[in-house]
C-alpha positions in Angstrom: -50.4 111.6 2.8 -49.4 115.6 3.5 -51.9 116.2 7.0 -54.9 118.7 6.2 -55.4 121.7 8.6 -58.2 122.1 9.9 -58.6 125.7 12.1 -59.7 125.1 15.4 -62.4 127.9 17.1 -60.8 126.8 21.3 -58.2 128.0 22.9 -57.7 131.2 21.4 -56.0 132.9 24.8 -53.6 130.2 24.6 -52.9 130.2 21.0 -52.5 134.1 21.2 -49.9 133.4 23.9 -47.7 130.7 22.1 -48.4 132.3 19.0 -46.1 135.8 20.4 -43.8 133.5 22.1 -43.2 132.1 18.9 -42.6 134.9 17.3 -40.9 137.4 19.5 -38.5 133.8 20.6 -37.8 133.4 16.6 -37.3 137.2 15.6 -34.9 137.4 18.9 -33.0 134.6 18.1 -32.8 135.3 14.2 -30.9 138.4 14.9 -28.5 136.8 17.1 -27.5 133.8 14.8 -27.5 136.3 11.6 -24.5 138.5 13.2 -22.5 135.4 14.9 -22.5 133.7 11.3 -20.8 136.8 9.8 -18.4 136.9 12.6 -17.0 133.8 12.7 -17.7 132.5 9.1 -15.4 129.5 8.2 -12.6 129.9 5.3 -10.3 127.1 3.8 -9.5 123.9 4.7 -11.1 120.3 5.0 -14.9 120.2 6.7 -15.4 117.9 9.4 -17.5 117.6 12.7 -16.6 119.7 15.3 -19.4 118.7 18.2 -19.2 115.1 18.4 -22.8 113.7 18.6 -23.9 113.6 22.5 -27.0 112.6 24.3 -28.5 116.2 23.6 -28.7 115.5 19.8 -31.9 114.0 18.4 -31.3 110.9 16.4 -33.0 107.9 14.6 -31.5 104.4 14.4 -29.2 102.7 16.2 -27.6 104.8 18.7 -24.5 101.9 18.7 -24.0 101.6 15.0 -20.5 102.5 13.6 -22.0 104.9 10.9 -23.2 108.2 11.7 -25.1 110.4 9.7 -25.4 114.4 10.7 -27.4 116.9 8.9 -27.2 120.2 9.1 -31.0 121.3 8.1 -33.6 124.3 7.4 -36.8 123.6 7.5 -38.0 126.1 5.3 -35.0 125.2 2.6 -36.3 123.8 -0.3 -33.1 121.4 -1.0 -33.7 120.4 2.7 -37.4 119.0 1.9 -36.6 117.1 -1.2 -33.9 115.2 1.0 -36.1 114.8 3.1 -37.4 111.8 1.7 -33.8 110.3 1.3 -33.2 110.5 4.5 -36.5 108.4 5.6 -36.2 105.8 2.8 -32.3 105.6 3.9 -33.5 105.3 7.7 -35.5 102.6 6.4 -33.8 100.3 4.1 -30.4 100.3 6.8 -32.4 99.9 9.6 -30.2 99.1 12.6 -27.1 99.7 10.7 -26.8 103.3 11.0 -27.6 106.2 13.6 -29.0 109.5 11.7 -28.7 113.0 13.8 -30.5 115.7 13.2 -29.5 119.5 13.7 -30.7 123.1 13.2 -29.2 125.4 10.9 -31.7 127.9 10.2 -30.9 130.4 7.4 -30.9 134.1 8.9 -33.1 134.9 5.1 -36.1 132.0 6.2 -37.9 134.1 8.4 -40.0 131.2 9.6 -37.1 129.1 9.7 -35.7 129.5 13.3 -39.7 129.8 14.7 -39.7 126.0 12.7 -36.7 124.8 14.8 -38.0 126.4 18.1 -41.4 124.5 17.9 -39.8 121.1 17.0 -37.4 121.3 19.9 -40.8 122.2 22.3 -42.2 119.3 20.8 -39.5 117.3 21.6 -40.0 118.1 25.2 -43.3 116.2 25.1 -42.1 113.4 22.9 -42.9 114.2 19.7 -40.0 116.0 18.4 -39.8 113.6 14.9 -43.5 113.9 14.4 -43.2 117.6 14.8 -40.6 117.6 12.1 -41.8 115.2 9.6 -45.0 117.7 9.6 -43.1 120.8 9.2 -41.3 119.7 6.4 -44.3 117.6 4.3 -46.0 120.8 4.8 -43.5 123.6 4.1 -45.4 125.0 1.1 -48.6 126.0 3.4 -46.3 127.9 6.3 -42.9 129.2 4.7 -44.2 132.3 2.8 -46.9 133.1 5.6 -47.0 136.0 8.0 -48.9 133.5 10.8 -46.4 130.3 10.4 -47.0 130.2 14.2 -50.1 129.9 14.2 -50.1 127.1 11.8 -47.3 125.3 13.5 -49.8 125.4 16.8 -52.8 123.8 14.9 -50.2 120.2 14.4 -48.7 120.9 18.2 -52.9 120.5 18.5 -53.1 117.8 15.6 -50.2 115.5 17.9 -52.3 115.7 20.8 -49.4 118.5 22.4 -50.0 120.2 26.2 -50.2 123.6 24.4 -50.1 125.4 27.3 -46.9 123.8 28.2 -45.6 124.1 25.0 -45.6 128.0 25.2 -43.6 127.6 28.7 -41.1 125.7 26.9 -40.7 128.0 24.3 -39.8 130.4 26.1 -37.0 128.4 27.9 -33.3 129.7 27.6 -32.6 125.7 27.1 -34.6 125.4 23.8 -33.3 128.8 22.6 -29.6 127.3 23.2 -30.0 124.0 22.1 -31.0 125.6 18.3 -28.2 128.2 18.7 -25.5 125.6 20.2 -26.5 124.0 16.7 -26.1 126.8 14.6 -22.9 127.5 15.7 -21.5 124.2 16.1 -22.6 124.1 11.9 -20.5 127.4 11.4 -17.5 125.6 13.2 -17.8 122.8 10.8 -17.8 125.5 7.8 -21.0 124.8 7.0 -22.2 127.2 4.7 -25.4 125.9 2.9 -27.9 123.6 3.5 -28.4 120.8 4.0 -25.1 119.5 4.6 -24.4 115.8 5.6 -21.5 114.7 7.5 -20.6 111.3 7.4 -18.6 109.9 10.5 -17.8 113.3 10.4 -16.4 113.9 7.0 -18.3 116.2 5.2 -20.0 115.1 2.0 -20.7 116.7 -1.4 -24.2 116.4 -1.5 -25.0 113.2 -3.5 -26.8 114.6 -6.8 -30.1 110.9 -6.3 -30.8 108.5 -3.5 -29.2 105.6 -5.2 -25.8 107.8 -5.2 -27.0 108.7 -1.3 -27.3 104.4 -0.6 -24.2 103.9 -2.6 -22.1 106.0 0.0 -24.0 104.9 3.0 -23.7 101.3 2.0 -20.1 101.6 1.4 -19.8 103.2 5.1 -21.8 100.4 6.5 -19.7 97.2 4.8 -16.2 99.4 5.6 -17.8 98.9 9.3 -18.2 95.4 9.2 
């Protein structure tokens, strides 16, 4: 069930704060990723992972299991939501058998795609980093067209019970504005150029076309790892 907003009349000082940071943070660091991607833009040759997963990385799973699954996402892609539930249902049904990593890759033409990543990564700070994401996605038709995405992205920060105060700090923190463009670049490095892109023990994949082709190659990783 997709969470209803409901617009809430407190806090207004506070909002009006996060709701610049989140803007001025998202415009600043759109500009930045735009021109490093045309600068070092991959060519030729076989994709792989280039940042080996660390303790910085968010993930889901097992962090010991001897299949890993990256994906390079954008939350305001469209291709990126309707994986979205692959990824879930595969989280689900090899539970304990695989570790799933999320990173940013926010297209420079999504202009509420890098505020998107910045607010997950603040939520994250409070714990609540996959509930942040799971709404931003399930909800992407209500925020990616609109002028006031940070506004809406504050009413869930309210919804999951976030310190919004502290949540503007931290979005204004030169550590969460890294950690998204550490991302982004460590995707360009790995020559990826759409999204999502999925790399598979570091192997890129071609995007499987259903999520019975998607559990085909997973369970095939899984029993090789056996």
């Amino acid at each position: 069930m997709k969470y209803v907003i409901q617009q809430s009349n407190n806090k207004r000082i506070i909002k009006r704060v996060i709701l610049w940071s989140l803007v001025t943070a998202g415009i600043g660091l759109a500009s930045f990723g735009m021109v490093k991607i045309i600068k070092i833009s991959p060519t030729g040759g076989t994709a792989s992972l280039i940042l080996a997963v660390s303790d910085s990385d968010w993930f889901k799973g097992n962090k010991d299991a001897k299949v890993t699954l990256v994906e390079y996402s954008d939350f305001q892609c469209p291709a990126c939501k309707a994986y979205y539930p692959f990824i879930k249902k595969l989280n689900a049904e090899f539970e304990g058998k695989i570790k799933f990593v999320y990173r940013h890759f926010p297209l420079p033409q999504h202009k509420n795609a890098k505020i998107a990543a910045l607010i997950t990564e603040a939520a994250g700070k409070q714990g609540k980093f996959w509930e942040m994401h799971d709404l931003i996605f399930e909800n992407q038709d209500k925020w990616s067209g609109e002028n006031n995405a940070g506004e809406i992205f504050l009413q869930y920060a309210h919804y999951l019970g976030l310190d919004t105060e502290k949540l503007g700090q931290e979005l204004n923190s030169s550590e969460i504005k890294e950690k998204v463009e550490n991302d982004l670049q460590s995707g360009v490095q790995s020559k990826v150029n759409s999204t999502p892109s999925f790399f598979l023990n570091g192997v890129k994949l071609q995007n499987p076309r259903s999520y019975d082709e998607f559990r085909v190659i997973i369970e095939k990783a899984v029993n090789a790892g056996i």
